[in-house]
C-alpha positions as protocol buffer text, in pm:
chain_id: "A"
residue {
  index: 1
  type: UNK
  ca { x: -1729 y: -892 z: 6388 }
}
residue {
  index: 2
  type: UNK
  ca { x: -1887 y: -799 z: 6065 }
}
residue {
  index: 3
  type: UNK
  ca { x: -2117 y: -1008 z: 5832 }
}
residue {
  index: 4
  type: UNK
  ca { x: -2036 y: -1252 z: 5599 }
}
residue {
  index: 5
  type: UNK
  ca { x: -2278 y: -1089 z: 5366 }
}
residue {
  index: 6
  type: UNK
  ca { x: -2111 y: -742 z: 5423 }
}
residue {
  index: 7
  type: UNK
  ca { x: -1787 y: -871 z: 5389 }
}
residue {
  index: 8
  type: UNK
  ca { x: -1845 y: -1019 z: 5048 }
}
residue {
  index: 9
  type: UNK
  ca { x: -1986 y: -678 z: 4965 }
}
residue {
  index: 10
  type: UNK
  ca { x: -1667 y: -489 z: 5057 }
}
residue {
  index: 11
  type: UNK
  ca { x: -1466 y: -798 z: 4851 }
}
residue {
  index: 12
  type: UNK
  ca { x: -1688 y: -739 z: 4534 }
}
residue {
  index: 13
  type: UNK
  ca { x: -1676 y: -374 z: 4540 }
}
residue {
  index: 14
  type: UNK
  ca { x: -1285 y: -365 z: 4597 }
}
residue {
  index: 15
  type: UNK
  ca { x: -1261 y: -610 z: 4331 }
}
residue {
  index: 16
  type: UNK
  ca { x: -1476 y: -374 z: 4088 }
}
residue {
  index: 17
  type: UNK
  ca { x: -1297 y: -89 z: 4229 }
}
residue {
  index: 18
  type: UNK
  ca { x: -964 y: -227 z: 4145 }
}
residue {
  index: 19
  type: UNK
  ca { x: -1044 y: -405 z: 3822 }
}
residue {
  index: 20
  type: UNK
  ca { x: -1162 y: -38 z: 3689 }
}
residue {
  index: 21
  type: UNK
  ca { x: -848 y: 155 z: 3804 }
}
residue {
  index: 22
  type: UNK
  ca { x: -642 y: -130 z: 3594 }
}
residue {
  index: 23
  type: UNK
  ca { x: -841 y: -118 z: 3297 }
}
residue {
  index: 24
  type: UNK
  ca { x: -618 y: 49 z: 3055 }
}
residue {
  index: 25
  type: UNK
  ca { x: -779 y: 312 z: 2828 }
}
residue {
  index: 26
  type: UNK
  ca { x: -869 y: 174 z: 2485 }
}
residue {
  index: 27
  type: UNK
  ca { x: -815 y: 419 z: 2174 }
}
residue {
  index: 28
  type: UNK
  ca { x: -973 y: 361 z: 1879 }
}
residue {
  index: 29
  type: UNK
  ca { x: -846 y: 483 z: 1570 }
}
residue {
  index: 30
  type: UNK
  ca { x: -985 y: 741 z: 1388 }
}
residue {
  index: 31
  type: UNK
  ca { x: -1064 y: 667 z: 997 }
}
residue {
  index: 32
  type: UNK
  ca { x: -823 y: 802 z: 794 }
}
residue {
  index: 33
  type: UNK
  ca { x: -592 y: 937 z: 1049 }
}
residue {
  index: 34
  type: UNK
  ca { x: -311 y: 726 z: 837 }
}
residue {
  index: 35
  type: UNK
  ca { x: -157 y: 989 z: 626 }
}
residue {
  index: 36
  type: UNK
  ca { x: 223 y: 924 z: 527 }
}
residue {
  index: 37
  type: UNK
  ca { x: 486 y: 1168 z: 497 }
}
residue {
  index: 38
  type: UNK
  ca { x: 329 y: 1299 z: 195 }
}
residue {
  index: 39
  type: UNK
  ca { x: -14 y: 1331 z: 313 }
}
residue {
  index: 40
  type: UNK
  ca { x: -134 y: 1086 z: 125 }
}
residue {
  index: 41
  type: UNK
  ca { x: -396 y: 855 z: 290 }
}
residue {
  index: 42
  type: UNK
  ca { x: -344 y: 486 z: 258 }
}
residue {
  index: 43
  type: UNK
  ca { x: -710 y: 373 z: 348 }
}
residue {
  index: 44
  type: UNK
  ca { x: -837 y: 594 z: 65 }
}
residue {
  index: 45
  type: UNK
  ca { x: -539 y: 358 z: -154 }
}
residue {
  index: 46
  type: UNK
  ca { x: -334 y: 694 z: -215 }
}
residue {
  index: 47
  type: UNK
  ca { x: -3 y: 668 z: -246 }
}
residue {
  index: 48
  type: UNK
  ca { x: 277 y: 925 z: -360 }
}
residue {
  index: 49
  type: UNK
  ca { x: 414 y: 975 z: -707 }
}
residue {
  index: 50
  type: UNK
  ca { x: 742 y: 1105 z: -782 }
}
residue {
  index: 51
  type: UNK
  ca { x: 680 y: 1172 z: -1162 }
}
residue {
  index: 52
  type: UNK
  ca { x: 317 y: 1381 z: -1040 }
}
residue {
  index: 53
  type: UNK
  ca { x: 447 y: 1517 z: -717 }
}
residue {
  index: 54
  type: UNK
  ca { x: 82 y: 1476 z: -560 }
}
residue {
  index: 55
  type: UNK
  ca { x: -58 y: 1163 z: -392 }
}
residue {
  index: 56
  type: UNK
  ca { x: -272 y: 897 z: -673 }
}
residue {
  index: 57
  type: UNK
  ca { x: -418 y: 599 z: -682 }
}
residue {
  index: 58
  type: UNK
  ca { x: -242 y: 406 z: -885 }
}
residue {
  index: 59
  type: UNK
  ca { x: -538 y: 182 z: -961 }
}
residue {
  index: 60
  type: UNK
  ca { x: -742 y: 466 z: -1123 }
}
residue {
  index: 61
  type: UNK
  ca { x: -447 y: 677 z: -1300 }
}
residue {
  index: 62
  type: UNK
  ca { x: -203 y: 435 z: -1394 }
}
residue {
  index: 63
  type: UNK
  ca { x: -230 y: 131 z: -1613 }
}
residue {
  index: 64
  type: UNK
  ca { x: -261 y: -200 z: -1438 }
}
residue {
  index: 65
  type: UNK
  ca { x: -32 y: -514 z: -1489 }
}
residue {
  index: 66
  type: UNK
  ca { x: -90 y: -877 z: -1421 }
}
residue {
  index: 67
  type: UNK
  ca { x: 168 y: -1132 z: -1333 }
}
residue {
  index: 68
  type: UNK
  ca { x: 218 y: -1314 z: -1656 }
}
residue {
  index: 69
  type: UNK
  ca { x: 348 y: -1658 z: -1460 }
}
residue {
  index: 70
  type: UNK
  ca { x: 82 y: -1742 z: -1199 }
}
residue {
  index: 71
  type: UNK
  ca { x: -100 y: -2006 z: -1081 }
}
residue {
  index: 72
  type: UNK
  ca { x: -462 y: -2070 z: -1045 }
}
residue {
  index: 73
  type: UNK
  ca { x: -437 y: -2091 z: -662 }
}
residue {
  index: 74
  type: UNK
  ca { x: -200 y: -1744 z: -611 }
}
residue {
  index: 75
  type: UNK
  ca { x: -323 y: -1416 z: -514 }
}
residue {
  index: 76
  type: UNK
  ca { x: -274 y: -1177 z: -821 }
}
residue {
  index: 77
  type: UNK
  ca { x: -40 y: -836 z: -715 }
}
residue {
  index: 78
  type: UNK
  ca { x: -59 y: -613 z: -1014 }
}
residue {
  index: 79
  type: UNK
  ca { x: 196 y: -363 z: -1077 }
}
residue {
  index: 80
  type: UNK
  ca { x: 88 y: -39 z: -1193 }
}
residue {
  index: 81
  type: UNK
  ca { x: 274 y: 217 z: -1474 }
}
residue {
  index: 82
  type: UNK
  ca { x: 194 y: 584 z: -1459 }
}
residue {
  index: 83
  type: UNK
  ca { x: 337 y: 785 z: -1788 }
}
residue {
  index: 84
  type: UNK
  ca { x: 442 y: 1178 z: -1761 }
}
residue {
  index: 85
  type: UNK
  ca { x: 195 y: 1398 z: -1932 }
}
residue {
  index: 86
  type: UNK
  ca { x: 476 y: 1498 z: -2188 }
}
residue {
  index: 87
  type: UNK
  ca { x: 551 y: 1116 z: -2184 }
}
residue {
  index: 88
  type: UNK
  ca { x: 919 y: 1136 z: -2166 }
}
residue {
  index: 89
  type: UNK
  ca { x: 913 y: 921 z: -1805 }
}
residue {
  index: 90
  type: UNK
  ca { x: 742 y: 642 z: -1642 }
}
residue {
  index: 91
  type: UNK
  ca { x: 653 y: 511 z: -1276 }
}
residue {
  index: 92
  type: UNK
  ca { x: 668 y: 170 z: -1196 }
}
residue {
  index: 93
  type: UNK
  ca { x: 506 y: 82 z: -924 }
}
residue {
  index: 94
  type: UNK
  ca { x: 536 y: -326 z: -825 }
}
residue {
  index: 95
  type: UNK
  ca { x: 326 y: -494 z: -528 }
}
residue {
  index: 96
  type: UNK
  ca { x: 635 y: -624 z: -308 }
}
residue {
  index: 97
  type: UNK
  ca { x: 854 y: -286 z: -387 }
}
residue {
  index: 98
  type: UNK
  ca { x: 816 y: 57 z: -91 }
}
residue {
  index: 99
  type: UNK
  ca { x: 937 y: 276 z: -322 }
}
residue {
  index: 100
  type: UNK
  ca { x: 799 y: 342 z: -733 }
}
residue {
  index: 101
  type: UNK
  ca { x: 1112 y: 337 z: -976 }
}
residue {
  index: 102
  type: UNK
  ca { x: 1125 y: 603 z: -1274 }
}
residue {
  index: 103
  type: UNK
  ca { x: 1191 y: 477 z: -1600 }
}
residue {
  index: 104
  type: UNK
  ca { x: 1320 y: 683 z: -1874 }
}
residue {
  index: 105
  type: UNK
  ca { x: 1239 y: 684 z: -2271 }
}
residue {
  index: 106
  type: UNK
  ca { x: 1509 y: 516 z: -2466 }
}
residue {
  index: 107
  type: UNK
  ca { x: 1538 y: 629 z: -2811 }
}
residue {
  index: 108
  type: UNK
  ca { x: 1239 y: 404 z: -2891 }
}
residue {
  index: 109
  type: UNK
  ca { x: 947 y: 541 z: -2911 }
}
residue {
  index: 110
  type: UNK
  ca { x: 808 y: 271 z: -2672 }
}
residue {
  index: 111
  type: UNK
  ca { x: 1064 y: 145 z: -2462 }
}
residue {
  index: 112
  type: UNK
  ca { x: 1116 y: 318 z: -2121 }
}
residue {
  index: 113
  type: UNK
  ca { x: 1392 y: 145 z: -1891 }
}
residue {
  index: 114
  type: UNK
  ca { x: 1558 y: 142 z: -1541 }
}
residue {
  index: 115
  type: UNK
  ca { x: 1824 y: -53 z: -1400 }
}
residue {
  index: 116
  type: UNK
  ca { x: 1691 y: -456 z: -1436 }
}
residue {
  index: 117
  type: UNK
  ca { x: 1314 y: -283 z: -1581 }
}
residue {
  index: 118
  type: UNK
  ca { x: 1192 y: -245 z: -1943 }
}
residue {
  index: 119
  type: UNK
  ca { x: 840 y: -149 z: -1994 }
}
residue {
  index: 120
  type: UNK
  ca { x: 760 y: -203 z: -2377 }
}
residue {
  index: 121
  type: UNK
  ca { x: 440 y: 24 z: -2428 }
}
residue {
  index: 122
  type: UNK
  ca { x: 324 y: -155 z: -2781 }
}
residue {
  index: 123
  type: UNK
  ca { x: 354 y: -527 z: -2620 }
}
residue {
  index: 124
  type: UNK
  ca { x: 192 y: -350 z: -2291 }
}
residue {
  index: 125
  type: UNK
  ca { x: 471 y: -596 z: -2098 }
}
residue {
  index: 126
  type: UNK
  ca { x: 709 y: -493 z: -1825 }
}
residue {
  index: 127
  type: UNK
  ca { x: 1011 y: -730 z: -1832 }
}
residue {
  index: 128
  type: UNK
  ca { x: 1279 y: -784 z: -1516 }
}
residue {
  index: 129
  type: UNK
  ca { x: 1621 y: -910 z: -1609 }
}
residue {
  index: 130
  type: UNK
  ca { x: 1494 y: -943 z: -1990 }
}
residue {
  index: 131
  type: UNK
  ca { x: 1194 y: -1180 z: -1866 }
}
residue {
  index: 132
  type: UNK
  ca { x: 869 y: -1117 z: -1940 }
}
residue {
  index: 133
  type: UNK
  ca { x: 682 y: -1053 z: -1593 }
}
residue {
  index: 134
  type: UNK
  ca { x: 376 y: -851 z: -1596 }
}
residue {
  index: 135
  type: UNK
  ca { x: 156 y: -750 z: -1855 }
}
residue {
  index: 136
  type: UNK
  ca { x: -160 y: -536 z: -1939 }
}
């Protein structure tokens, strides 16, 4: 018969042994691995543009927007516009929204539109079904 004590040896070193070949193998991510289908790298805050055809961030080449109807206790989501260098075209980028929109220029001089959006570039307000909803 063997030992108590060398039996409770063998149990803890099955135990180890069998805990280790059931650990699964942890991965850890590498920083800044998270390009899109662009290239464009979300944890640097890039994101593509349509009107530049190159990834930005919106927050240092567009213009930001506030929510004009908040409250003191909600988390502001700006939107962001971006203007075409020969400023014929705008992109519209909103917080809850995957994909930017492109506006064009109306026949104003300052009114670009889309579908249900109208940025006015005098007032510096973006309006949504003809309601003023975010502004510089």
């Amino acid at each position: 018969s063997i030992p108590l004590k060398v039996q409770l040896i063998i149990l803890m070193a099955c135990i180890a042994i069998t805990s280790c070949a059931t650990k699964k193998e942890q991965i850890t991510p590498i920083v800044g691995a998270d390009l899109d289908a662009y290239g464009c790298k979300a944890s640097a805050g890039q994101t593509w543009s349509k009107l530049k055809q190159t990834c930005i961030q919106v927050f240092n080449v567009g213009t930001r927007l506030n929510p004009i109807d908040t409250k003191n206790t909600d988390t502001i989501l700006s939107a962001f516009v971006v203007i075409s260098d020969n400023t014929s075209q705008l992109e519209l980028f909103l917080p809850y929204e995957k994909d930017s929109f492109i506006l064009n220029k109306n026949s104003s001089d300052h009114i670009y539109t889309f579908d249900k959006y109208a940025y006015n570039t005098l007032e510096g307000i973006l309006y949504i079904n003809h309601v003023k909803t975010y502004s510089k």
